[in-house]
C-alpha positions as CSV (number, residue, x, y, z in Angstrom):
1,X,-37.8,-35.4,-0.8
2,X,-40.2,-36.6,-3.6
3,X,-39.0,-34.2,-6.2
4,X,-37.2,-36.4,-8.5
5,X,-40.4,-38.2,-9.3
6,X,-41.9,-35.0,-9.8
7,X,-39.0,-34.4,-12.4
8,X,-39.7,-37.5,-13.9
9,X,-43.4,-37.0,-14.9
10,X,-42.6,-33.7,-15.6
11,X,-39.9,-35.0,-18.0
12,X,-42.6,-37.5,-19.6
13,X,-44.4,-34.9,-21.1
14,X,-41.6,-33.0,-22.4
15,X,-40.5,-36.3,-24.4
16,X,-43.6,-36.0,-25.8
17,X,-42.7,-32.8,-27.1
18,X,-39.3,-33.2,-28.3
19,X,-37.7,-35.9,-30.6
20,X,-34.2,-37.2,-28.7
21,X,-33.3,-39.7,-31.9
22,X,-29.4,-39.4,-31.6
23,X,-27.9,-42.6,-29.9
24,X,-25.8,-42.6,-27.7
25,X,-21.7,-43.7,-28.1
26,X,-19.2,-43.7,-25.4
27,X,-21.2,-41.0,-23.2
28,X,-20.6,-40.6,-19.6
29,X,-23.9,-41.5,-17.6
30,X,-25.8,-38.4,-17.3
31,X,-25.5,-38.2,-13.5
32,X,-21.5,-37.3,-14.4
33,X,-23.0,-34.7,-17.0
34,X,-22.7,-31.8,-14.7
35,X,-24.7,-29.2,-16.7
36,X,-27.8,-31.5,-16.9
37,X,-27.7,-33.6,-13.0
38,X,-27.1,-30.0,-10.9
39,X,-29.5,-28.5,-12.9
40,X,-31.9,-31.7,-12.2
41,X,-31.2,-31.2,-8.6
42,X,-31.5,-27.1,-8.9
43,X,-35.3,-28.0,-10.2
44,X,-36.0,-30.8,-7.7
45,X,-35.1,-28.5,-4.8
46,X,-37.6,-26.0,-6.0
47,X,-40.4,-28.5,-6.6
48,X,-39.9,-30.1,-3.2
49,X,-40.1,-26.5,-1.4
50,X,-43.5,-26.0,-3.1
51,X,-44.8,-29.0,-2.2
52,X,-43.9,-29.0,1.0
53,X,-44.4,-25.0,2.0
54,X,-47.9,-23.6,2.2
55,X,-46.7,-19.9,1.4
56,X,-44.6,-20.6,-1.4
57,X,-45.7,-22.1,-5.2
58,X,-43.6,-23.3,-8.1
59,X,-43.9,-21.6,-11.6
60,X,-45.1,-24.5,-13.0
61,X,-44.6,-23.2,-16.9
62,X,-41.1,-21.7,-16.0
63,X,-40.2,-25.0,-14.5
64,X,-41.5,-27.2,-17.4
65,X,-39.5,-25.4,-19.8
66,X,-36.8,-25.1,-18.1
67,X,-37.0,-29.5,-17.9
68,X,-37.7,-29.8,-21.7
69,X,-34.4,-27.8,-22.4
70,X,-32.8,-30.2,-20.1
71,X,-34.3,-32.8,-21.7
72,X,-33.3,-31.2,-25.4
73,X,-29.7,-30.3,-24.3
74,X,-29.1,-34.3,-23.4
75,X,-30.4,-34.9,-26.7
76,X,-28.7,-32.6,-28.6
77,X,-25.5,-34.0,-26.6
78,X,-26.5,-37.8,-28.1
79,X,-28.4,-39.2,-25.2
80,X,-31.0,-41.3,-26.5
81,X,-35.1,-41.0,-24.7
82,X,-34.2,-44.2,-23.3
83,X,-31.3,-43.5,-21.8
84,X,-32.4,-40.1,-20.5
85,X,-36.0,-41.8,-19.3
86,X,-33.7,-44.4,-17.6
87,X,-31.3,-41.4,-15.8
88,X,-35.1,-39.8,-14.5
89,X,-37.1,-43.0,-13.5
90,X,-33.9,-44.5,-11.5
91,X,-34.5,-45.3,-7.9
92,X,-30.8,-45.0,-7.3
93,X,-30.4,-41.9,-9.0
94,X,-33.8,-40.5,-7.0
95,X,-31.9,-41.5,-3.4
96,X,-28.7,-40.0,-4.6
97,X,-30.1,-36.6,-5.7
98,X,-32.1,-36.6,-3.0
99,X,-29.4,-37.1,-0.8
100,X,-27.6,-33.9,-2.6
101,X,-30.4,-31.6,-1.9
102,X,-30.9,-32.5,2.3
103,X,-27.0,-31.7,1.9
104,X,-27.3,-28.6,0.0
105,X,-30.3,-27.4,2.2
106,X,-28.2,-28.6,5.5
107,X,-25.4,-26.7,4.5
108,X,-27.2,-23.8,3.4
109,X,-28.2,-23.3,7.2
110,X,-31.6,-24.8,7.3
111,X,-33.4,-27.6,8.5
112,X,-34.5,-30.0,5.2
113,X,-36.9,-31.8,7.5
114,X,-39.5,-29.4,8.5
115,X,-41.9,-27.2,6.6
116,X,-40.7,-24.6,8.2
117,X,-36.7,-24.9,7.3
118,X,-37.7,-25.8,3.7
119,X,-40.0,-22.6,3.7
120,X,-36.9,-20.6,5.2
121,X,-34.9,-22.2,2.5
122,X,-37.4,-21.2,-0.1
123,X,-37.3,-17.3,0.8
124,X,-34.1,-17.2,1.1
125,X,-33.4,-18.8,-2.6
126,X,-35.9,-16.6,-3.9
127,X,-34.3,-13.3,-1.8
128,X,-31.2,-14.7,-3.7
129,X,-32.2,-14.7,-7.0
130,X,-30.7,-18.2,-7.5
131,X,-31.9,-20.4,-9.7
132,X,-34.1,-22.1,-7.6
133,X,-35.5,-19.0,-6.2
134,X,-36.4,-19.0,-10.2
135,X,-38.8,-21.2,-9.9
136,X,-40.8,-20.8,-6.8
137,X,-43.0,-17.6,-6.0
138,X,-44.1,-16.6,-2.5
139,X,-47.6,-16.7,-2.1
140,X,-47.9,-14.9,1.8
């Protein structure tokens, strides 16, 4: 999956939207911050379908709002644009989400290695009306 990266640049334009200037004092890493990494890893999933179905798009100005609230809730709970650029630019933290979604996908019933399970996944998400199926329209 390359959708963390996506997240990331996606994230870079949102900080230069929004001011984060609270610092940060005895907070858990963000990974631990449950309301902003599954929603990180509800986003990526979306993004990665898109890129990697041809029948399915991402709502691209859904999507970046939905980041820069991310991005304003960490802020809001002290996180500094530092620590929150460090959380989204983090190799490790790219690998472990990534990890989260072939899992999710997997135990959802599909195959996260082909177009065609990840397009599966897709409809099925958007049928859902979960929040990934939020963010992803189906073009066919």
């Amino acid at each position: 999956m390359t959708s963390f990266k996506h997240i990331a640049s996606s994230l870079t334009v949102a900080f230069a939207l929004i001011a984060g200037p609270v610092a940060a004092a005895d907070l858990p890493p963000l990974r631990e911050v449950k309301e902003i990494d599954q929603n990180m890893l509800w986003a990526g999933l979306a993004i990665e379908v898109a890129d990697e179905c041809p029948t399915i798009d991402v709502k691209k100005m859904k999507g970046l709002s939905f980041l820069w609230g991310l991005k304003s809730k960490a802020s809001a709970l002290g996180y500094s644009d530092d620590e929150i650029r460090a959380y989204v630019d983090s190799d490790a933290e790219e690998a472990r989400i990534r990890d989260l979604g072939t899992a999710y996908i997997r135990a959802s019933g599909f195959d996260p290695t082909t177009s065609e399970g990840l397009c599966a996944f897709g409809k099925a998400e958007i049928a859902r009306g979960s929040i990934i199926g939020s963010f992803l329209k189906d073009k066919s």
